[in-house]
C-alpha positions as CSV (number, residue, x, y, z in Angstrom):
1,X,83.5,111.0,34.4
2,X,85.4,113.8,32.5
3,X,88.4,114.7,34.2
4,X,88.0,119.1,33.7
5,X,91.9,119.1,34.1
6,X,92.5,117.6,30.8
7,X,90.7,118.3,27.2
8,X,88.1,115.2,26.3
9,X,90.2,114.8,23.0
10,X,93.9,113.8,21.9
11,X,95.3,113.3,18.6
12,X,97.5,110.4,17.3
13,X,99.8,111.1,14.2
14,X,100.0,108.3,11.9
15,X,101.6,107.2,8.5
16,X,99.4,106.1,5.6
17,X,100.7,102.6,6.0
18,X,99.5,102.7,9.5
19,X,96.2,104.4,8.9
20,X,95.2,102.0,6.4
21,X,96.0,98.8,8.8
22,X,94.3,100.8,11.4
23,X,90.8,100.7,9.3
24,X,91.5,97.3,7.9
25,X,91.8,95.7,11.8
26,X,89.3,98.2,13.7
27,X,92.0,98.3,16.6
28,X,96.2,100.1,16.5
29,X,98.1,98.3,19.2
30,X,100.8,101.2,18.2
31,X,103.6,102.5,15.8
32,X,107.2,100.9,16.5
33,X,107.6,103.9,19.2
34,X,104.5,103.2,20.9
35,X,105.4,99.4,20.9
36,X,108.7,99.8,22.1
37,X,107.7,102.4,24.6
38,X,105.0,100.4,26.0
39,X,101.8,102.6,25.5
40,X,100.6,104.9,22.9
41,X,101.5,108.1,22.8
42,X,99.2,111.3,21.9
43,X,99.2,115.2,21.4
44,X,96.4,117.6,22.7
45,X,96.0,119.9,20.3
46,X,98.3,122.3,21.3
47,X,100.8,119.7,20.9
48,X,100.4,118.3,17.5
49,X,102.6,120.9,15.3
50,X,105.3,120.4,17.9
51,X,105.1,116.3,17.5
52,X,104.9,117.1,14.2
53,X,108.3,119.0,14.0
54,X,109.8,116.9,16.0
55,X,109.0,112.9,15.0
56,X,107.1,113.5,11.3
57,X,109.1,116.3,9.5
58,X,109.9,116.2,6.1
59,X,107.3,113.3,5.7
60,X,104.2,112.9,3.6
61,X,100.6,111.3,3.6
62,X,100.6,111.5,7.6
63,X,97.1,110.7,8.6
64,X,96.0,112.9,12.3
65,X,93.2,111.4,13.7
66,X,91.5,112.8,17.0
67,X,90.7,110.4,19.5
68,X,87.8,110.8,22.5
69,X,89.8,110.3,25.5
70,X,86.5,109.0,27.7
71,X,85.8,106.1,26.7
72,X,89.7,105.5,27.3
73,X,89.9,107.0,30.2
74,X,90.7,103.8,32.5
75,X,93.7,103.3,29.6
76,X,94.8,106.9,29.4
77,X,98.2,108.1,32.0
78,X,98.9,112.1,31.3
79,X,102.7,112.3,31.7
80,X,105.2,115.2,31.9
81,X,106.9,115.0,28.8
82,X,108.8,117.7,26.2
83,X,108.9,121.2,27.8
84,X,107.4,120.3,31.2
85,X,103.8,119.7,29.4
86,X,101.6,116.6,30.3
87,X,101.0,114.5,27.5
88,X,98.3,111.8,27.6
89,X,99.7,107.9,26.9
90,X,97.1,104.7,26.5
91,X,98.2,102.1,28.2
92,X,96.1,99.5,26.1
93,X,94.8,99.3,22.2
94,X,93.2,102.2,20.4
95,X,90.2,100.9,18.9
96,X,88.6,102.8,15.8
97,X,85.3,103.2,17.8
98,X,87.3,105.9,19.7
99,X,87.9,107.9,16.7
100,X,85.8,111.0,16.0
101,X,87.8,112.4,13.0
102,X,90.6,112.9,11.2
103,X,92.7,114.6,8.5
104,X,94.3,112.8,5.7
105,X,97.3,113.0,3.8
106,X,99.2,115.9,5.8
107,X,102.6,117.1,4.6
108,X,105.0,118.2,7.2
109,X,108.3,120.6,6.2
């Protein structure tokens, strides 16, 4: 069940090198922040330009894909992150199956 508090979609930023294991394994267990961190983290899509700014900036061939949040839901926490917002974290894998688009090769400033 959709939870009407929260959008049904998230995006996850990822590098070209990541992308590309990504749809070689079917499944991201999670960049080196995620991993260290202990669950992935996502923007809504009011989000992503800040993540953007503030992890990815000044680097190329960044991959955004958006992710459908219900068939994660049992994974997904929404925590209280930068400027008071929730942001939504898996706790688990992403697998592609999950994945309901994305945009290639995005530059950031």
């Amino acid at each position: 069940m959709h939870d009407s508090k929260h959008p049904r979609t998230a995006f996850k930023i990822l590098t070209a090198a990541q992308w590309a294991q990504f749809e070689a394994d079917g499944l991201f267990k999670g960049a080196p922040v995620d991993l260290a961190d202990g669950y992935i983290h996502l923007s809504t899509q009011d989000q992503v330009q800040g993540t953007l700014e503030k992890h990815f900036a000044g680097q190329d061939g960044l991959v955004i894909a958006e992710v459908d949040l219900a068939p994660l839901q049992s994974l997904i926490k929404w925590v209280v992150s930068r400027g008071g917002a929730l942001f939504p974290h898996i706790y688990g894998d992403l697998p592609m199956t999950a994945i309901i688009g994305y945009v290639p090769q995005i530059k950031t400033g």
